[in-house]
N, C-alpha and C positions, 0 to 999 in steps of 0.2 A: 447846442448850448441850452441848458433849462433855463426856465423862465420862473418868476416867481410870484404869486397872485394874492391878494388878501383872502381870508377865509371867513366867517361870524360863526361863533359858536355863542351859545348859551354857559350860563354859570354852572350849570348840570352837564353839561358836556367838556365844560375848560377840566371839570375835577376828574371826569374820568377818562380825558388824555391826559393828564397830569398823572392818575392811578397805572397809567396802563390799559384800563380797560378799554379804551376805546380807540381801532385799529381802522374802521370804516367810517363813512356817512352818505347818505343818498341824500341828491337834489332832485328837484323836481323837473323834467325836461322842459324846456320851455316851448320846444315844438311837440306837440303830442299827434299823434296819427286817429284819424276821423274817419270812421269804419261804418258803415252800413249794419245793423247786427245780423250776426252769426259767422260775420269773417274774420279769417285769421289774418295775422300780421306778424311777420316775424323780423328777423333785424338781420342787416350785413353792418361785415366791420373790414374797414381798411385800414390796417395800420389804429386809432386810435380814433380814428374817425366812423359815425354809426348811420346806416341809412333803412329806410322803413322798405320792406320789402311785402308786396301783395296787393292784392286789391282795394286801394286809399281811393275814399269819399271825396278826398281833399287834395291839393298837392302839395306832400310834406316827404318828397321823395328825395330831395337832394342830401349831399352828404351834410355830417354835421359834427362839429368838432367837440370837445368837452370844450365847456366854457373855464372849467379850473384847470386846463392843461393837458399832459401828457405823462406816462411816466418817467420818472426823473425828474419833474418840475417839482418847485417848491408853493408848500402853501403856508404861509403867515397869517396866527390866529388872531384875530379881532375879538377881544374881550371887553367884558363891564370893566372900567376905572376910572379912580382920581389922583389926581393933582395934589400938589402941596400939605400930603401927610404931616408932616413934618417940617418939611422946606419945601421950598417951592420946583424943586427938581426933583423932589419924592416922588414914586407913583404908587398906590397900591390898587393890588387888582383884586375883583370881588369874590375869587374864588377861592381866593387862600387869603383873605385878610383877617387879621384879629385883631380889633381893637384895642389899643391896650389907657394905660391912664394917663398918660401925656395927651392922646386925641380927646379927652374930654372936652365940652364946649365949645369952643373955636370949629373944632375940626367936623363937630357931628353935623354943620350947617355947610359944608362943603358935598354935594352932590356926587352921585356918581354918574359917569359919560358914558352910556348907549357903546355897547360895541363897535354898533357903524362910523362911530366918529373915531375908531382909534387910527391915529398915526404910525406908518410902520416903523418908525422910530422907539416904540413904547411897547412893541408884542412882543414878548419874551417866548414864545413857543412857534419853534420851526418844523415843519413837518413835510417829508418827501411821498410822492406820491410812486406807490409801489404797483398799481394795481386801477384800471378803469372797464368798467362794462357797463350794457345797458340793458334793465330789465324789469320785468311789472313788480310793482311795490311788493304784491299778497305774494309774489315768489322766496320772497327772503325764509328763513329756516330759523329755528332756537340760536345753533351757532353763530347765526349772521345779526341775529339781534343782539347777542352776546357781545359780538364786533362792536356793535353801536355802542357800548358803554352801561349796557345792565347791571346794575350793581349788587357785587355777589356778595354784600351781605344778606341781603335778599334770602339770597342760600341758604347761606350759612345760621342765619336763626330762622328758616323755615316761613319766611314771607310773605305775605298770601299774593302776591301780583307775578306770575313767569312771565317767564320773558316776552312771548306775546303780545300781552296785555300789556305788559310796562312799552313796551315798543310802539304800538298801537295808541294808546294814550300820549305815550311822549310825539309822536308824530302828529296827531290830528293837533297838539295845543300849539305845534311852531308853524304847521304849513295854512297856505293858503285854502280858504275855505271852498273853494270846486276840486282842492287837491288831496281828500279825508284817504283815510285807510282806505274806506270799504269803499270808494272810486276808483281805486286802485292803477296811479296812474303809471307811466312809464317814467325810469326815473335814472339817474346816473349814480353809481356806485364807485365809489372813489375809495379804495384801500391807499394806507399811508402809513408808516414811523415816523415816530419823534425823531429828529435828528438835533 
C-alpha cells in the first residue's frame, strides 16, 4: 500500500512542476559517510533501502530508508499561500497568482504562508514517486539538471546561465550551508509524475 508524505518546494520549483519541467529533486542525506581521505565509498541497495559500503571513519553502515518513501508512494507538494482571497475559503498560491482589482487594499495586507505551514487539505499538486537512488551531488549530468526544472527559455533566447550553473546556484541558495555544490554531498534523488 503506498504511502503518502508532504514534500516543500520553492515558488521556482511549484512553476516548473506545474510546466512540466521538473521530473526529479535531490535531498540531502541526512546520514552522510565520514571517510578518512583518499577512500572510496560506495553504496548497496536493498529493495529501496541504501547502505554505505567501504572503509567508514564513522559508523554509518546500517541500512537506510528514503525518508520520502518508496516508489509508488505519493508526495504532496507544500507551497507559498494565502487565505481569504476573496472569501475566506479562497486560497491562492504564489506561483500562479495574479492579482487582479478586486484584491486591491484589503487583500494586499494579507500575508503569504511559508510552505512549511501548508495543510494537506490546501496542496493541489500530487505527485508519485517513479524512481529513488542515491549518489554524490557533482555526479548529476546537463539531463539531470534539466530534470530539476531548468528553464528552457533559457534556450530558447540563448541565456547566458546552462544548466550547470543554473543548478549549482539554484542548489547552494535552498540548502544547508555545510551542504554547497562544491562539498559535494551524498544525496537522494527522487524521480516522480504529476499525477
Amino acid at each position: 500500500m503506498s504511502k503518502e508524505r508532504g514534500i516543500i518546494f520553492n515558488t521556482e520549483m511549484v512553476k516548473a512542476i506545474l510546466d512540466g519541467r521538473k521530473t526529479q529533486t535531490r535531498r540531502v542525506m541526512n546520514n552522510q559517510p565520514c571517510t578518512l581521505s583518499g577512500e572510496t565509498i560506495s553504496v548497496q541497495q536493498d529493495d529501496f533501502n541504501f547502505r554505505w559500503a567501504g572503509d567508514l571513519h564513522n559508523d554509518t553502515s546500517g541500512w537506510f530508508p528514503c525518508p520520502l518513501g518508496k516508489v509508488g508512494d505519493r508526495l504532496w507538494v507544500r507551497e507559498t499561500f494565502k487565505t481569504g482571497v476573496c472569501t475566506e475559503s479562497t486560497i491562492a498560491y504564489k506561483a500562479t497568482h495574479k492579482p487582479s482589482d478586486l484584491e486591491e487594499g484589503w487583500y494586499e495586507e494579507i500575508k503569504w504562508t511559508p510552505s512549511i505551514h501548508m495543510p494537506r487539505r490546501y496542496s493541489r499538486i500530487t505527485l508519485e514517486i517513479t524512481d529513488i537512488r542515491v549518489e554524490r551531488l557533482n555526479s548529476a549530468d546537463d539531463n539531470e539538471f534539466k530534470a530539476e526544472g531548468y528553464p528552457l527559455d533559457r534556450e530558447l533566447t540563448g541565456g547566458s546561465m546552462d544548466p550547470f550553473c543554473w543548478f549549482r546556484n539554484l542548489w547552494d541558495s535552498v540548502s544547508p550551508t555545510n551542504f554547497k555544490y562544491a562539498d559535494n554531498p551524498w544525496v537522494w534523488v527522487i524521480e516522480f509524475k504529476r499525477i
